[in-house]
N, C-alpha and C positions, 0 to 999 in steps of 0.2 A: 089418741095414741094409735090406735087401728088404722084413724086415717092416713098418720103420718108414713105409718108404715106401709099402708097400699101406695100412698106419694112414693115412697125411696125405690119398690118397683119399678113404678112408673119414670122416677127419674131415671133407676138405671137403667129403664129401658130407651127412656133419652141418649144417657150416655153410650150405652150400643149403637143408637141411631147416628151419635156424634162422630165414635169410632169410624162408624161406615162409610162417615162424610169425608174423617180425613184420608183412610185408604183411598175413596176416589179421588180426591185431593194427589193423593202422594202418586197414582199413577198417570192421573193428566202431567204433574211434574214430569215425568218420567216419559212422558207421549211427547211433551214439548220438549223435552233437550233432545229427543232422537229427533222430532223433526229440524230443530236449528244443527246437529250434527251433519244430517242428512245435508239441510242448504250449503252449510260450509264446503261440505265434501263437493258438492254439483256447484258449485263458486271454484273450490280445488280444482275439477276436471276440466273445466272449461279453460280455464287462465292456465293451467298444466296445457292444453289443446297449442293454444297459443304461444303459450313459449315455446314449446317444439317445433311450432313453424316459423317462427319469425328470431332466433335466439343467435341464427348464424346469418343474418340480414346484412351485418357488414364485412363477414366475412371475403365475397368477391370483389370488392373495394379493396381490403385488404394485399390480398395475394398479390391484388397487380399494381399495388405500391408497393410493395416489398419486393418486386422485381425490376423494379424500375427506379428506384430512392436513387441510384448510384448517380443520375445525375447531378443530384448536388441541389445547389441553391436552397430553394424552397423546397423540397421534396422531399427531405428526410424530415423538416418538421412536422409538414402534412402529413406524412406519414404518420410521427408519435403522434399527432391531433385524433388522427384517423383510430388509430390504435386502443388512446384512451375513450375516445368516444364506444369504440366495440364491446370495452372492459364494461363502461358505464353501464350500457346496455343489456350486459348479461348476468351483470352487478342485480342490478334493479327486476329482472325478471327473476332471480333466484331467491332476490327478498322477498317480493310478493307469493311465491310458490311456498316458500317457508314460514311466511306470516301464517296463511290458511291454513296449512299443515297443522301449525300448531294450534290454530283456533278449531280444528276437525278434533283433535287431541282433549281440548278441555271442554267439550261438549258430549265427551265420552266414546264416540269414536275410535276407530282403530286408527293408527298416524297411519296414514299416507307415505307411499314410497316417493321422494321428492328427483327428481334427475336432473342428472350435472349436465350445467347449461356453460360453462367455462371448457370449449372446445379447440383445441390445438391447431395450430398452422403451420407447417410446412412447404415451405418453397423454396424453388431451386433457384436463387437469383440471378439475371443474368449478369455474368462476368463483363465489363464493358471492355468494350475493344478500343482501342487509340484514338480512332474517329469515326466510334457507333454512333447511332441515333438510336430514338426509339420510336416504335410504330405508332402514327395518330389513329389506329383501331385500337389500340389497347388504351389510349386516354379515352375517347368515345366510349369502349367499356366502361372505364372507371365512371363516366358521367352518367352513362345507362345505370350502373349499379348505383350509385348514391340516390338516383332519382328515384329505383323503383324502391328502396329503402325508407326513401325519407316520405314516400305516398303511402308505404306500408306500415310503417311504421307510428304516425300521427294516429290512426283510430285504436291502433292498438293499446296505445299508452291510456286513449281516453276510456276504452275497455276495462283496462286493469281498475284504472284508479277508482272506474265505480265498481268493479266487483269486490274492489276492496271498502270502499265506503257502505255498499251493501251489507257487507259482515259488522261495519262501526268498527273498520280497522283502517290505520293511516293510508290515504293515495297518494302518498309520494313515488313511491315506486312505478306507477303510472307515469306520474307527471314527468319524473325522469326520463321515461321515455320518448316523451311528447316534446322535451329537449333534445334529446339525441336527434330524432325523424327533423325537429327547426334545422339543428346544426346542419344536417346532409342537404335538406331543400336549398339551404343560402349558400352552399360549397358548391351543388350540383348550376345556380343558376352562375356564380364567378366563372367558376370552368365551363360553361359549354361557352358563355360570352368570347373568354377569351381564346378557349380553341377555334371556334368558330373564325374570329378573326387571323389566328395565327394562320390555319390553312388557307388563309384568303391573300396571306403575305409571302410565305413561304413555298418555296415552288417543290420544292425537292419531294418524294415520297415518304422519307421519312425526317425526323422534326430532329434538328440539332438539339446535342443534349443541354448547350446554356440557353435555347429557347424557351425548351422545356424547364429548367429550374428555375431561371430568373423572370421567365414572363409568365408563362401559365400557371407556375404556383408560387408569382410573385410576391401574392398577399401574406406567402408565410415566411419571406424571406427578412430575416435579417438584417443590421448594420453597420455593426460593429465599428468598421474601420469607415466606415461614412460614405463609400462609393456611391452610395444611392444617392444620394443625398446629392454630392458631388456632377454626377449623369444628369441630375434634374437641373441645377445651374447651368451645365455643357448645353442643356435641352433649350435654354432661355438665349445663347447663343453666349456663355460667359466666359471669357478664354483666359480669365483668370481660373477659372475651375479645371480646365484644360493642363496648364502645368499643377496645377495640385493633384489630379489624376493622376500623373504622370511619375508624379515623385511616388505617392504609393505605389507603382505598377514597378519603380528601380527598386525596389525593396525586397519584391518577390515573396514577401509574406501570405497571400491571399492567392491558392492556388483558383478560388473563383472567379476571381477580379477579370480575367478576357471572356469569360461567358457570362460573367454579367454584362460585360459592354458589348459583346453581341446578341445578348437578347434583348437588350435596351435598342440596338442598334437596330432592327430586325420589326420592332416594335414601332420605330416612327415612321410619320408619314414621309411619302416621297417627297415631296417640296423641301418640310424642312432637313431632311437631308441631305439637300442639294446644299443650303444655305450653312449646314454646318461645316462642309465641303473648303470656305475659306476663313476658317477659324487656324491662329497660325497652332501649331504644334499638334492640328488635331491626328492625322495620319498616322502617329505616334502610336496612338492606341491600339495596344495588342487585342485582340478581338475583333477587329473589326476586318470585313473581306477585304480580301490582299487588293485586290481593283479599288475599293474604294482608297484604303491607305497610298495606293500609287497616283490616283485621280490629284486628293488633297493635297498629297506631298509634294508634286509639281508644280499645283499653284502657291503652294509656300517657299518651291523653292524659286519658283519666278517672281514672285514677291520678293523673297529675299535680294535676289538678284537687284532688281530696279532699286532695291531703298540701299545699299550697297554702293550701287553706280551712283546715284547721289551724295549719297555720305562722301563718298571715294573723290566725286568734282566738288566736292564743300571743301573736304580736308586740303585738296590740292590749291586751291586758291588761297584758303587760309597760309599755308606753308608759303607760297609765293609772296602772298603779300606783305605776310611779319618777319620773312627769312628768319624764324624762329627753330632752331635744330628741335627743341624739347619739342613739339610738333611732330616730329616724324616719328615716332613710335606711334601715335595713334594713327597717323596713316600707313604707316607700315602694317597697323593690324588690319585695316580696313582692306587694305588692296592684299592680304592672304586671306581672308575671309571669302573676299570677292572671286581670287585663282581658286578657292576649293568648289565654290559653284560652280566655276567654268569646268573642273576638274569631272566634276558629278556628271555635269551636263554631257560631256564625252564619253564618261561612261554606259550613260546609256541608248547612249545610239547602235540603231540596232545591224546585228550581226545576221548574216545569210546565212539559211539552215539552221537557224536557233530561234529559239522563240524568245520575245520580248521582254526584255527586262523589266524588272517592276519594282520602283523606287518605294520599300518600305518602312525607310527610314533615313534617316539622316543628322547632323549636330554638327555645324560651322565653329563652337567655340573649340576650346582647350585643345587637344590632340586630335578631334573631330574622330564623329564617327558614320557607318555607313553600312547599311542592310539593303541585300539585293537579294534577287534572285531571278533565275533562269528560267522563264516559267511561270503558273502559275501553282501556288500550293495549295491554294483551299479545292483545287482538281483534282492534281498530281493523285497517281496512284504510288509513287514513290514521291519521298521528300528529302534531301539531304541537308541538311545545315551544318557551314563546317563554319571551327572556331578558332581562330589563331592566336598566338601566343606574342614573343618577344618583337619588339619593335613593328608590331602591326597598328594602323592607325586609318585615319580618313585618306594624307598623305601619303602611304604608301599603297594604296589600294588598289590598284591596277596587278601588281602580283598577285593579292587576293582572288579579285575576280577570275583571273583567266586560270585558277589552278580551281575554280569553280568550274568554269565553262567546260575545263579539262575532265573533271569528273563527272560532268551536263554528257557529255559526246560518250562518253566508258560505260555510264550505265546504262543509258538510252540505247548504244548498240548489241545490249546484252536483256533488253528489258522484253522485248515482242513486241506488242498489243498497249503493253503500260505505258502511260506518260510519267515524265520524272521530273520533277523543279530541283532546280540545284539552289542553295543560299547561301552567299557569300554575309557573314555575320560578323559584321566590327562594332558589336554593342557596347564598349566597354574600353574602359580607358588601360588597356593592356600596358605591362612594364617596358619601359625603354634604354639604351644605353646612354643615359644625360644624367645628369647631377641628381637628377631622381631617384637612382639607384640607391643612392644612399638613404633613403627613405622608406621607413619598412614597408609603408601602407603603398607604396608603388615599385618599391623593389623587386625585381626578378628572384631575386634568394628568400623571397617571405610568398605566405599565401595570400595576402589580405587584398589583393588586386583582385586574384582569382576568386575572390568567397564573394566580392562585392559582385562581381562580373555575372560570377556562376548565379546570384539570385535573378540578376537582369536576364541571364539565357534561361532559364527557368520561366520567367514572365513571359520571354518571346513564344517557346515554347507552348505553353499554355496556349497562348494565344493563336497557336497552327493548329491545335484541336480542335478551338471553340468555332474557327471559321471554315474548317474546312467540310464541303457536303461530305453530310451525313456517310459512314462507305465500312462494313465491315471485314473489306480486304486492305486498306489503304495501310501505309510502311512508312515510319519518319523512323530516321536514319540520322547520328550525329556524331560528325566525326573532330574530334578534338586534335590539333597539331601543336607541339614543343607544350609550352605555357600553357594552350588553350586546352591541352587536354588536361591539366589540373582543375581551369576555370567549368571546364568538362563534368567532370567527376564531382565538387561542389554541387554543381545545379543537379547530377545526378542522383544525390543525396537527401536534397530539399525534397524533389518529384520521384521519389521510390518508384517504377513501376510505372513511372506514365510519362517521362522525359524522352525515352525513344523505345521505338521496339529492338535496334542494333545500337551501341558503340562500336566506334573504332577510334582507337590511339595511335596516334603517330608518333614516333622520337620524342617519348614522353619522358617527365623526367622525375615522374609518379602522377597518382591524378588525388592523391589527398586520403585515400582508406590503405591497408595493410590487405585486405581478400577480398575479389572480385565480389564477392555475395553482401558486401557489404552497399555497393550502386543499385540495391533493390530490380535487380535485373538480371535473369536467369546467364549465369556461364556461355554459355553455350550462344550467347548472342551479342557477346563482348569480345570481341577481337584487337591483337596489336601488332602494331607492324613497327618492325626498328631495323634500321638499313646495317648494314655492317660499316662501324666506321661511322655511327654519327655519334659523338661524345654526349650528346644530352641523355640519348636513351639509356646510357651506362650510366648517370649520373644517381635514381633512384633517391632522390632526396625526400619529396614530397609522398612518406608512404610507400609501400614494398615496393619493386623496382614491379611495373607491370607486366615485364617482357617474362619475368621469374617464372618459377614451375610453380614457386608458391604461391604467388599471387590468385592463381586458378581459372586464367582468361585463357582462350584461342589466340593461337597465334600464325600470323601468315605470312609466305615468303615474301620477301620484299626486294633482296638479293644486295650489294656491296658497291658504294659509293668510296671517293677519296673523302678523306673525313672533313677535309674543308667544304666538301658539296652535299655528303651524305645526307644534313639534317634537312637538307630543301629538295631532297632527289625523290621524294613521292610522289610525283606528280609527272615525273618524265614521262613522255610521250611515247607509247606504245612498253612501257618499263610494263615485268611482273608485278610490281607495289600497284601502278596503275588499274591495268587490270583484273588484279584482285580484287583490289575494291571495288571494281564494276560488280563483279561478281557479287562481294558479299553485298551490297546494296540493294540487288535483288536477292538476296536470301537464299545465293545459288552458292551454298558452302561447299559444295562434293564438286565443282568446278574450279578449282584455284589451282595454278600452277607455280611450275618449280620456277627458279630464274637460272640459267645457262652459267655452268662456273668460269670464272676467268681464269681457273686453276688449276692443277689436277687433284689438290687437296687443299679441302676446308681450313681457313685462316679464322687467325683472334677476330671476335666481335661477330661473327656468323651463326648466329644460333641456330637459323631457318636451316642450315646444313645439316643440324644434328642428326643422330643415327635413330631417333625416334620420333622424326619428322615422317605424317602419311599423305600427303598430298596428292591429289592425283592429277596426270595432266588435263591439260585444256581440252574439250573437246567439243 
């Protein structure tokens, strides 16, 4: 019994001993969660080190997409690509920052301050000008930035993800990374490829902005409507793909559609450019440099010519030989077919003191049509494009052109230093006085001529952007007359804001809106001109009258016609209407003058007389 009891001592002097084992016990516990505290924390600081430097990595990529998107094509996607990849990026650095945080936290630690890595942008985009370009140093940046991103960005990712496997915490957040830094290497090696070549193509200083969207940020373009698709058949030499191009470009749907076919254009080799040169209807193609469009359309239309003169000695034999009457309607078409080439042909022989005409289009069938100009416009520092209305056609086009050439000589001797191209524009199968009248869809009294027309001048339009060099002062000017200022105001409406930097209306008889602000184009650079005595501009059918106070346009003196000549007297020779227009075409609005009264007091239909007219004179 004694013994047992010197034993329970002893054992409790055991269990003292045991006590003491687990105390040391419980503060090694207690040694080793501060030192795994401790690594988390120094895993925290390090990967904390690292996202502070590398967390706005795409941000300078960024900036100078977002100032440059405006070209279009490809470029706004790249952009959101570009965009989500940033997010990805600082997505995944905030996880990782937050993981360890929290692992510092359950190792008893104090949390960690974590810092917001989701950093704002702000930029001022540049506003595009009519026929900007943009600077091939600020893609060279973008290429410099992607590249020193996606070098930086690859060790980075592989950092994280083992400091997070180090802790026995997920490396996703790394790898993510190491995705982002792939994405920018594989963007950085397309773009320098193809900048590289574009400045090898492009002579100009700065890079056309459909070069820019449709070829160097090609790969992110789109295809909705299938142009691409289409360019690549044109590309194989298929000239059925030619008029199917063609049809989408009359539709005027696809404000990209001529800088895509100039950057497509821009993009092949010289040879086979030469050889797409006699594809028939390729010249057609808005976007494409006005040289080349006049090069091609000569040889189509001398083409056309010789298989014409054939047809024309086929038919003729044939009629002699079956003295068949039913016969002569197809040759009767053939041999007008054949006078509107000859007709062309005359047109463009060139005039002393004027610069060369330049065959930009053309269409032997139906009422025929016919695009010139004075000039060249992908130069010009001024561009006018006028548009005609009622009984205008390929046939009548000799009035057309020389009330062009009339306005070629007015603004040129009011211009300085600028050159001007004038374009005589008969895209469009304009209403006439024939049984067609009766027809809404070609009726003068309906709009639907003008809405088809207006989307075709909207394409041509487009199409004097996309080719014309690069130029942050260049001026397109587009002056609508009777009809054609309705067909006018339509395409105005399509192109908000990018159809011209000026209108002008002539003896309009509305142009399709009720207020001026509605042509997506500042007041103050919409001007109208309505003679005294021309019945159309009083007419006001189509839309508030524009001459109106309401309407909210500029208006200029034009001065007073017999009403049988009024609606065609803008273009007289050395007339105030004439030379106003000079003026406004250079953008010289504090120059216009009054026109001389035939009266001593203001008559019916002279509004330019009113008592709150301020004009000042010529000088």
């Amino acid at each position: 019994m004694a013994g047992q009891m010197a034993d329970t001592p002893g054992r409790t002097v055991s269990g003292a001993s045991g006590a003491g084992q687990t105390a040391c016990g419980t503060g090694q516990t207690a040694c080793a969660a501060g030192q795994t505290a401790w690594a988390a924390r120094a895993a925290f600081d390090r990967v904390a080190a690292l996202c502070s430097e590398h967390h706005a990595a795409l941000d300078p990529a960024v900036r100078l997409m977002q100032a440059h998107a405006w070209v279009g094509g490809g470029a706004p996607a790249f952009l959101t690509d570009l965009t989500r990849q940033r997010s990805a990026l600082q997505t995944a650095l905030s996880s990782a920052l937050h993981s360890l945080a929290e692992l510092v936290v359950r190792h008893g630690g104090p949390a960690p301050a974590v810092p917001s890595l989701h950093s704002s942008l702000t930029v001022a985009s540049a506003a595009p000008g009519g026929f900007q370009g943009i600077d091939p140093a600020a893609m060279t940046a973008l290429v410099s930035a992607l590249d020193h991103a996606g070098h930086a960005l690859a060790p980075v990712g592989a950092r994280i993800a083992a400091e997070l496997s180090g802790q026995g915490l997920s490396g996703v957040p790394g790898r993510t990374i190491g995705q982002v830094a792939e994405w920018a290497t594989a963007q950085t090696g397309d773009l320098r490829r193809r900048l590289t070549r574009i400045r090898q193509t492009v002579p100009w200083d700065s890079l056309p902005a459909g070069v820019a969207a449709f070829d160097l940020f090609s790969a992110h373009c789109g295809d909705q409507g299938g142009a691409g698709a289409l360019l690549g058949r044109i590309t194989a030499g298929d000239a059925g793909a030619v008029r199917e191009l063609l049809a989408v470009q009359e539709r005027g749907q696809d404000p990209g559609l001529a800088a895509r076919v100039n950057g497509w254009w821009h993009a092949l080799a010289p040879e086979l450019r030469e050889r797409l040169l006699d594809l028939a209807g390729f010249g057609l193609l808005n976007g494409l440099p006005a040289t080349v469009r006049d090069a091609a359309n000569r040889r189509w239309l001398a083409a056309e010519k010789a298989r014409l003169t054939r047809e024309l000695g086929a038919a003729t034999a044939e009629l002699l030989r079956l003295d068949d009457p039913l016969l002569l309607g197809h040759w009767e078409r053939v041999a007008n077919q054949l006078r509107r080439v000859e007709l062309i042909e005359r047109s463009l022989r060139p005039v002393p003191g004027h610069p060369p005409l330049l065959l930009l289009a053309f269409d032997l069938n139906g009422l025929g049509r016919l695009i010139v100009s004075w000039g060249d416009p992908d130069t010009a520092d001024i561009t006018v494009t006028s548009v005609s209305g009622l009984t205008s056609g390929l046939d009548a086009a000799a009035g057309d052109l020389e009330r062009s050439r009339a306005l070629w000589q007015q603004s040129t001797a009011f211009s300085g230093d600028r050159t001007v191209a004038s374009i005589t524009w008969l895209g469009y199968s304009a209403p006439q006085l024939d049984p067609g009248i009766l027809d809404p869809a070609k009726s003068v009294a309906f709009s639907h001529a003008a809405a088809t027309g207006g989307a075709g001048l909207a394409a041509f339009t487009d199409g004097l952007r996309a080719s014309h060099v690069p130029s942050g002062t260049a001026r397109a000017v587009v002056i609508g007359h009777s009809y054609g200022s309705l067909t006018t105001g339509h395409a105005a409406v399509l192109r908000p804001g990018r159809l011209a930097d000026t209108l002008i209306f002539l003896g309009s008889p509305g142009v399709g809106v009720d207020h001026v602000s509605q042509l997506g184009i500042s007041p103050k650079h919409v001007w109208v001109g309505e003679a005294g005595g021309d019945p159309v501009a009083a007419l006001g059918r189509f839309g508030t009258d524009p001459g109106r106070d309401a309407f909210g346009a500029q208006r200029f003196p034009v001065g007073r016609e017999f009403w049988t000549a009024a609606h065609s007297s803008y273009w007289n020779q050395d007339s105030p209407s004439l030379r106003n227009m000079g003026r406004i075409i250079n953008g010289q609005y504090d120059r216009l003058i009054q026109p001389k009264s035939y009266l001593d007091q203001p008559q019916l239909l002279m509004p330019e007389f009113s008592s709150n007219s301020t004009f000042k004179q010529d000088r």
